[in-house]
C-alpha positions, 0 to 999 in steps of 0.5 A: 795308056792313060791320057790326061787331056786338060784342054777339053773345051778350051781353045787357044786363041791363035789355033795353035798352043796345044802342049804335049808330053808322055811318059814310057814306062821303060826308056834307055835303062830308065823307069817312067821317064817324061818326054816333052813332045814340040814340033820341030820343023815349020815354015818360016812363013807361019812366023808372020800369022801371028799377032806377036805383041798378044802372045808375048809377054813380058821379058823373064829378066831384065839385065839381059838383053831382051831377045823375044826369038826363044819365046816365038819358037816356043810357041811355034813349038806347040801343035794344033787341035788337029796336031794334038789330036792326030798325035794323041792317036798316032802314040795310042795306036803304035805305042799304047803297051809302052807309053805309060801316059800322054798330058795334053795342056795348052801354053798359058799366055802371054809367054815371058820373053826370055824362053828357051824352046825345046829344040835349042836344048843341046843333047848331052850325058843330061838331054836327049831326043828322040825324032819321031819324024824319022821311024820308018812306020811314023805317018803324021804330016808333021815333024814331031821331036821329044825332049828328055831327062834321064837324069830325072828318072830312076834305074829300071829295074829289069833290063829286057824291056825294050825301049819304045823309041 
């Protein structure tokens, strides 16, 4: 498993902003198939922590209402160093022979407003996600989903693989 960590020596400054994805190397009949990882549970408390008028910036489009909840939920979708790091290790040690690699990278700021987070993408024939939180063996104090795209991704061409998730 190769892991591509871009944020060594970089901090965020709000503590949180650490972005992750990985790729599986077999998944649902597909090769190499990527899947944005974001935190899918918070307080409602947490939203009040942080300075909004520094980590927003300005709206993506303006002929349309401007509406900075999406972008706050972005943010709140993105881990901690501890987050990060805990993760990195939880995939690294139940999923090292499946999980081809992991990118880490923080979220540049400041976020337009106008984003759709991860968690508002509806599942369909195009999306899907999958909900770490819920495997029986998953040990993170966190709720963690992932987001992806077979549409994006080639036919494997063996199908005895079995798929990570």
């Amino acid at each position: 498993m190769q892991i591509d960590d871009q944020t060594q020596g970089q901090e965020p400054q709000s503590g949180r902003g650490y972005v992750l994805s990985m790729v599986v190397s077999q998944f649902r009949g597909y090769e190499d198939v990527e899947i944005h990882l974001f935190r899918s549970h918070w307080e409602a408390e947490e939203e009040a922590d942080y300075d909004w008028e520094a980590l927003l910036g300005e709206p993506m489009r303006r002929d349309q209402p401007i509406d900075p909840e999406g972008s706050r939920r972005v943010f709140l979708e993105t881990f901690s160093l501890e987050e990060k790091d805990a993760l990195i290790e939880y995939l690294h040690e139940h999923y090292a022979d499946r999980v081809r690699s992991i990118r880490a990278s923080l979220l540049p700021l400041p976020i337009p407003i106008g984003l759709t987070p991860l968690s508002s993408v509806a599942e369909d024939q195009r999306f899907g996600r999958i909900r770490l939180h819920k495997i029986p063996h998953y040990s993170l104090g966190f709720a963690v989903e992932g987001l992806y795209s077979l549409t994006q991704h080639k036919p494997s061409r063996g199908q005895d693989a079995k798929d990570a998730f």
